[in-house]
Legacy VTK file of the C-alpha trace (Angstrom):
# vtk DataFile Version 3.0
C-alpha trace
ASCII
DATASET POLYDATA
POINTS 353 float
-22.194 -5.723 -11.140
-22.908 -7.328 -8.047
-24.895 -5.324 -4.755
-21.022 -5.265 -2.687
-19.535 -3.584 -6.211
-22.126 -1.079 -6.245
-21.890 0.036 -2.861
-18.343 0.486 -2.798
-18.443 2.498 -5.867
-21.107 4.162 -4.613
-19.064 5.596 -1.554
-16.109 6.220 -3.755
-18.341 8.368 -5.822
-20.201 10.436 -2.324
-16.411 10.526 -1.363
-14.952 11.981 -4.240
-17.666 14.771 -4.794
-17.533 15.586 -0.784
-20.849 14.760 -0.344
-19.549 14.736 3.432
-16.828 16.985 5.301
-14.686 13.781 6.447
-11.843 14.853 3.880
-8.738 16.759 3.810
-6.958 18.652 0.873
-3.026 18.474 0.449
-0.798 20.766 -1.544
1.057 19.332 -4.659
4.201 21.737 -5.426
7.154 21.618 -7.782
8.911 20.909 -4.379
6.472 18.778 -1.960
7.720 15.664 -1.123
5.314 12.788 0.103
5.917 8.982 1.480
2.691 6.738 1.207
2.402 3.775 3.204
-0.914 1.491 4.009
-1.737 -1.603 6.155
1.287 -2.091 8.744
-1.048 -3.365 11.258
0.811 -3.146 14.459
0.142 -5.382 16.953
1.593 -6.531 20.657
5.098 -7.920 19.347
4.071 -11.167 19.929
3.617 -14.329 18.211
0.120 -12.908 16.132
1.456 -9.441 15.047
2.921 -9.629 11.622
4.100 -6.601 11.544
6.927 -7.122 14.341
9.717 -8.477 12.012
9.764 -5.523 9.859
9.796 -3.057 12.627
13.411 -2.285 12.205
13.002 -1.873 8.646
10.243 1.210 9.291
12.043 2.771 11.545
14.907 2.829 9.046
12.530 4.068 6.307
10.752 6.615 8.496
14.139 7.934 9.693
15.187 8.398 5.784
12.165 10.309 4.960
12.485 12.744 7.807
15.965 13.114 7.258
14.989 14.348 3.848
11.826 16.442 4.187
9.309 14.120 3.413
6.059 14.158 4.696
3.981 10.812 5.745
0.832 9.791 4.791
-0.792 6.629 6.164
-3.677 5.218 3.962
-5.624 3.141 6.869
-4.822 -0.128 8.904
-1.905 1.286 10.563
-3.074 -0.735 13.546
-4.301 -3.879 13.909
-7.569 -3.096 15.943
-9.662 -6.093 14.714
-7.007 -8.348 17.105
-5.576 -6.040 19.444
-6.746 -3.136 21.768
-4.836 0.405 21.391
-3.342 0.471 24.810
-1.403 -2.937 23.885
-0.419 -1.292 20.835
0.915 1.862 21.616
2.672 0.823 24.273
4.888 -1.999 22.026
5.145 0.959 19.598
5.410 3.830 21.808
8.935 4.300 22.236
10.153 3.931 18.823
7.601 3.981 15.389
5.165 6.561 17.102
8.318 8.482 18.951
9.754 8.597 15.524
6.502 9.522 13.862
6.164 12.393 16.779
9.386 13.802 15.896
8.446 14.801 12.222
8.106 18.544 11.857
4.298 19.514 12.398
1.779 19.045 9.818
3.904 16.350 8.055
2.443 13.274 9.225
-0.789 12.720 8.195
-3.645 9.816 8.244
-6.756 8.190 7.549
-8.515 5.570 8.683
-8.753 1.442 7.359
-10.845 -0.816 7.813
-8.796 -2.220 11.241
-8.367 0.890 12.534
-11.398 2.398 12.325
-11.545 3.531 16.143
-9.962 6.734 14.196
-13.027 7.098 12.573
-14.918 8.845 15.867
-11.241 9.748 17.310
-12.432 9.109 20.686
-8.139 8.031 21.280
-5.316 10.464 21.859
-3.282 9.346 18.328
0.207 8.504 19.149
1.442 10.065 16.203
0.171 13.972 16.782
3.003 15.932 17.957
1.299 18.476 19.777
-0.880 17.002 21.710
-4.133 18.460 19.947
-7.018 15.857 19.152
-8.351 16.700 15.460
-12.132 16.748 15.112
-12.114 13.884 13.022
-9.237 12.081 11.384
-10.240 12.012 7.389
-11.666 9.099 5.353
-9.691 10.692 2.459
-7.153 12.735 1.796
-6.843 15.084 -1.990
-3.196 15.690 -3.155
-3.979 19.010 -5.298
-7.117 18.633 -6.892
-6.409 14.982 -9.092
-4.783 12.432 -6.150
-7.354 10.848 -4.547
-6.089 9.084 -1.667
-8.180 6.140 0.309
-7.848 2.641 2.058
-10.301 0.763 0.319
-12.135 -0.789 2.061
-15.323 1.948 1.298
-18.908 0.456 0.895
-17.503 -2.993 1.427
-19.915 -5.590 3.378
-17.709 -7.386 5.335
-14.794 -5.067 5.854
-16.916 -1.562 5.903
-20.762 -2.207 6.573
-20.396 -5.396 8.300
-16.607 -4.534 10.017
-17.963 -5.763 13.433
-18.889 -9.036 12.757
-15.407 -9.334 10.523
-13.649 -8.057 13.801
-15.294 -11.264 16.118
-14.184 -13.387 13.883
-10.494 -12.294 13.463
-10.492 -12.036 17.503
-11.741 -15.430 17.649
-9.338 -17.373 15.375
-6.088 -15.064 16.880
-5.890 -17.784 19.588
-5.334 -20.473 16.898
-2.504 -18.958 15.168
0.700 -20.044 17.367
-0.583 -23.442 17.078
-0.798 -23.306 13.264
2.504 -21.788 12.827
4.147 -25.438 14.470
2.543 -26.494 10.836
3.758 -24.627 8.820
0.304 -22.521 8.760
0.918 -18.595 7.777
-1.530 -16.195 8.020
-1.873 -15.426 3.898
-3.492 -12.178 4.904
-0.180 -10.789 6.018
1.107 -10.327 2.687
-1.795 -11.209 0.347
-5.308 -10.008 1.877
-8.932 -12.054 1.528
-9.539 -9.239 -1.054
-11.307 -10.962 -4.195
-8.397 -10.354 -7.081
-11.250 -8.445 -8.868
-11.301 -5.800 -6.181
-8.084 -4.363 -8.291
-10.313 -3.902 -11.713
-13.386 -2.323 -9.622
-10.495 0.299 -8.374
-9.067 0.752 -11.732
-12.247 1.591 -13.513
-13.759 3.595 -11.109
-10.098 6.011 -11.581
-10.680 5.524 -15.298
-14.117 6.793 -15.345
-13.760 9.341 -12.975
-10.305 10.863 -14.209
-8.702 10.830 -11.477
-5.456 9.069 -10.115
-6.741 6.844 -7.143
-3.885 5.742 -4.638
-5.353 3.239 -1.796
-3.603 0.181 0.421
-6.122 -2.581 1.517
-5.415 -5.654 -0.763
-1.847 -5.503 0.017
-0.931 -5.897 -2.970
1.718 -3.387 -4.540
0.524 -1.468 -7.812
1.837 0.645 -9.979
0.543 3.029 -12.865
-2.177 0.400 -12.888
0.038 -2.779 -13.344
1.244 -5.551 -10.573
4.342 -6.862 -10.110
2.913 -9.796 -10.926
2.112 -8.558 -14.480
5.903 -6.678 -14.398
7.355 -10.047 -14.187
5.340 -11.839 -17.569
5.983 -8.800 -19.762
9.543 -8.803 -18.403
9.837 -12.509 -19.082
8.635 -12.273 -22.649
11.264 -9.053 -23.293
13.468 -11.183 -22.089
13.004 -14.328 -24.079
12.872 -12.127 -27.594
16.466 -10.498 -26.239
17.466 -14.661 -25.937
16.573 -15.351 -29.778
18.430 -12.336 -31.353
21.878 -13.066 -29.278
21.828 -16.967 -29.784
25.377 -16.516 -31.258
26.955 -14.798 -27.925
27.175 -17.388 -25.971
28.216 -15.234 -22.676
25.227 -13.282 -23.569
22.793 -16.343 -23.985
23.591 -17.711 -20.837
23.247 -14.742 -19.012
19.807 -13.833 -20.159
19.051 -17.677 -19.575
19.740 -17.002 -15.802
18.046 -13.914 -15.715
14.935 -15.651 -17.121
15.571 -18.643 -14.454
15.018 -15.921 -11.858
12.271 -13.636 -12.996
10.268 -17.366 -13.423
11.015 -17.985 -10.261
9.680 -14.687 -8.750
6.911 -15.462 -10.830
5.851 -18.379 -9.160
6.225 -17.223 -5.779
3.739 -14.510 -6.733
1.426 -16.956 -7.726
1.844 -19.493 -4.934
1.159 -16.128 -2.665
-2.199 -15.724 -4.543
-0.951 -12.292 -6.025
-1.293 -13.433 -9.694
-3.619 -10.435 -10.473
-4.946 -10.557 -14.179
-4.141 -7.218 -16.364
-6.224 -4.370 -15.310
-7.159 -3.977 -19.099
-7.890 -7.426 -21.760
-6.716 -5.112 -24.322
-3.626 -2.689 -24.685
-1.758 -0.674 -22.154
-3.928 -0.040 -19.033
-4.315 3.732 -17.987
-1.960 4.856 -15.171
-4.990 5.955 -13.102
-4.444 3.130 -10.475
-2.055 2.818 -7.837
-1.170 0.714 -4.571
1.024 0.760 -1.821
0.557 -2.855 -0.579
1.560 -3.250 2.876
4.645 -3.481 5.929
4.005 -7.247 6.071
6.304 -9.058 3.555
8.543 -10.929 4.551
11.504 -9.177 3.679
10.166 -6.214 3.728
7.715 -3.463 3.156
6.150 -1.094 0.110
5.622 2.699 -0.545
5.104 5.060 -2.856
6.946 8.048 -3.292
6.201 11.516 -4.853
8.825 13.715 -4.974
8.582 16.910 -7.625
6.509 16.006 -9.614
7.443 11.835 -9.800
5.964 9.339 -8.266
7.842 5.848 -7.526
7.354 2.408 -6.229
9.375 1.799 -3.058
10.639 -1.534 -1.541
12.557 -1.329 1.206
14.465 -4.977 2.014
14.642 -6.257 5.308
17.998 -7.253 5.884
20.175 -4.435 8.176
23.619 -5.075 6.777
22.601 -3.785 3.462
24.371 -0.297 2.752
20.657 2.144 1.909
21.317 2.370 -1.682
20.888 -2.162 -1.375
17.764 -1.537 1.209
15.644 1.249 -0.590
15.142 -0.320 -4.342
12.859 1.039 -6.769
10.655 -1.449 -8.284
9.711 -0.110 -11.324
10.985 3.301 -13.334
9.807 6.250 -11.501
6.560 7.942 -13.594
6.190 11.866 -14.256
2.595 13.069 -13.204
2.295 15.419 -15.767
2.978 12.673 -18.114
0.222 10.457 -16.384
-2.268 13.728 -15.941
-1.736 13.582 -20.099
-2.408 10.049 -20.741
-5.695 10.063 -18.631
-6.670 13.403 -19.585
-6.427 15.092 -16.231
-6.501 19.007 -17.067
-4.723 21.462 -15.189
-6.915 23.806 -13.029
LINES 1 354
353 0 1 2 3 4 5 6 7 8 9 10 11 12 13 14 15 16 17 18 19 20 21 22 23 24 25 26 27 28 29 30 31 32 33 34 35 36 37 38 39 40 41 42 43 44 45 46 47 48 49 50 51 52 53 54 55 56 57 58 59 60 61 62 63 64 65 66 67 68 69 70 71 72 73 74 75 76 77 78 79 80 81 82 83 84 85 86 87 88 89 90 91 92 93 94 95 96 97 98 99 100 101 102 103 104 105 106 107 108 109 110 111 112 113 114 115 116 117 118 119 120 121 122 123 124 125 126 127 128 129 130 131 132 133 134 135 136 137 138 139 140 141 142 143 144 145 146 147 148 149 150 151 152 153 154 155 156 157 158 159 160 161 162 163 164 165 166 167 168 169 170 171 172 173 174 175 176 177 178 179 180 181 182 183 184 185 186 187 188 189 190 191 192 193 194 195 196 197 198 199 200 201 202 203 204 205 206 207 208 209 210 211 212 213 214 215 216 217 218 219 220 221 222 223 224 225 226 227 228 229 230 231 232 233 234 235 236 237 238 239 240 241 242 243 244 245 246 247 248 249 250 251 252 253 254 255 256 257 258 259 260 261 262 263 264 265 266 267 268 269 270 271 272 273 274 275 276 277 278 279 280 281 282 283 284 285 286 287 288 289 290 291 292 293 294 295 296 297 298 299 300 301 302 303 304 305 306 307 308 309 310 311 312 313 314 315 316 317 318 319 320 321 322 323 324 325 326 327 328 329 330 331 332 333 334 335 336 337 338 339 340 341 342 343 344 345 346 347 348 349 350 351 352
């Protein structure tokens, strides 16, 4: 294990035993309900914030979930503080995202601090999203949903994005002025939707949940996970279902050609995952990996953003598409069958307290 793996576990482990106060402890009823989200980073509106072409979309989302009785909780880099300063922020955002946010019945918005916004860390700032006005003491590094969710960014014990963040944050302010200029080439910034996470950063998350029996939930890699499996992975194993359903119907020809199509696609998706750099090995060489491990990605796709959802006693990956004209049961799409916790509690031997 290298020194950068054994720090971060190392604050993942002082974190989940409380070895300081910076935490905050959730209820998990038959009838809470709970929208994740991670890594928006909200910018100016202009040309460098990635977020801005999806802000529709949240406010759509957000306005579902209150409508509902849902509460929200942010898991880090809901700003983008490493390029932009917080009065440029909240006023692009002001008067819609943190308005909306503001709205929510109290005590159902909740956050904790990334890796780009980690001015929340000291919560010297008056958050936008508080609806009464009151400044907590701190804002939380992590958040407990009952006594088995543990709920973080990430970016913990990390060299460059934790230990060494202000050197990281020079040189993201630094290359900001060269991304217009890129873009007339076709440049994109592949952090948007795929971060400069090493792909092994997923494994270090999923055994640390393994060993410590717990059910981690964090955002930072931007990439979307589920019960411990990408969609990356989704697409092979859905590929090779596929493929045996082809051989068995080779005499229904309707059939044939349908699943042919259907395979056309998913291979497809497939390669756009891995030209996007999101062609994340299986969490385990082995069998079925442990649903211990879970991700929200990020608001920075481009047609669209990823949640997670628990909702009496389920929990669901979220994609909510882009495009306006959609009626909501096209926009909010479920991207994998929805999971019972006390099914998962079972399978990684979570005991009930």
């Amino acid at each position: 294990m290298s020194k950068n793996d054994a720090a971060i576990i190392k604050r993942l482990k002082e974190l989940c035993k409380g070895v300081d106060q910076n935490i905050k402890k959730l209820p998990l009823n038959a009838n809470d309900k709970y929208a994740l989200f991670s890594d928006l980073h909200l910018g100016d509106g202009g040309k460098v914030d990635n977020f801005v072409h999806n802000e529709e979309t949240m406010i759509f989302a957000l306005n579902y979930y209150k409508n509902n009785g849902y509460s929200i909780i942010f898991l880090g880099d809901v700003e983008e503080f490493w390029q932009f300063n917080f009065i440029k922020v909240r006023d692009r955002y002001d008067k819609n995202i943190y308005k909306l946010l503001r709205s929510f019945p109290k005590n159902k918005v909740h956050r904790i601090f990334g890796n780009h916004d980690m001015e929340w860390k000291q919560n010297r700032l008056s958050d936008p999203i508080i609806n009464n006005g009151n400044i907590p003491d701190r804002i939380p590094e992590r958040i407990m949903l009952d006594d088995y969710i543990f709920l973080v960014h990430g970016h913990q014990g990390d060299n460059l994005c934790d230990r060494k963040a202000s050197h990281s944050r020079i040189w993201s302010r630094s290359f900001k002025i060269f991304v217009p200029i890129a873009r007339i080439f076709g440049y994109e910034n592949c952090s948007a939707t795929k971060s400069q996470i090493p792909k092994d950063r997923e494994k270090l998350y999923y055994n640390w949940a393994k060993d410590n029996n717990v059910i981690l939930i964090c955002g930072h890699t931007h990439n979307a996970i589920f019960a411990s499996r990408s969609y990356y992975v989704w697409l092979k194993e859905k590929i090779e279902l596929k493929k045996s359903e082809k051989k068995q119907c080779s005499t229904d020809k309707e059939k044939f050609r349908k699943l042919s199509e259907y395979i056309n696609k998913l291979k497809k998706e497939l390669h756009s995952e891995e030209r996007r750099g999101r062609d994340i090995s299986p969490l385990e060489t082995e069998g079925v990996p442990l649903p211990c491990y879970f991700n929200t990605g990020c608001g920075l796709y481009s047609k669209g953003i990823t949640n997670i959802e628990i909702e009496r006693g389920k929990i669901r990956l979220i994609k909510w598409k882009s495009n306006d004209s959609l009626l909501l049961e096209k926009r909010k799409k479920e991207l994998w069958e929805e999971e019972s916790l006390s099914e998962i509690r079972k399978k990684i031997n979570i005991k009930s307290v």
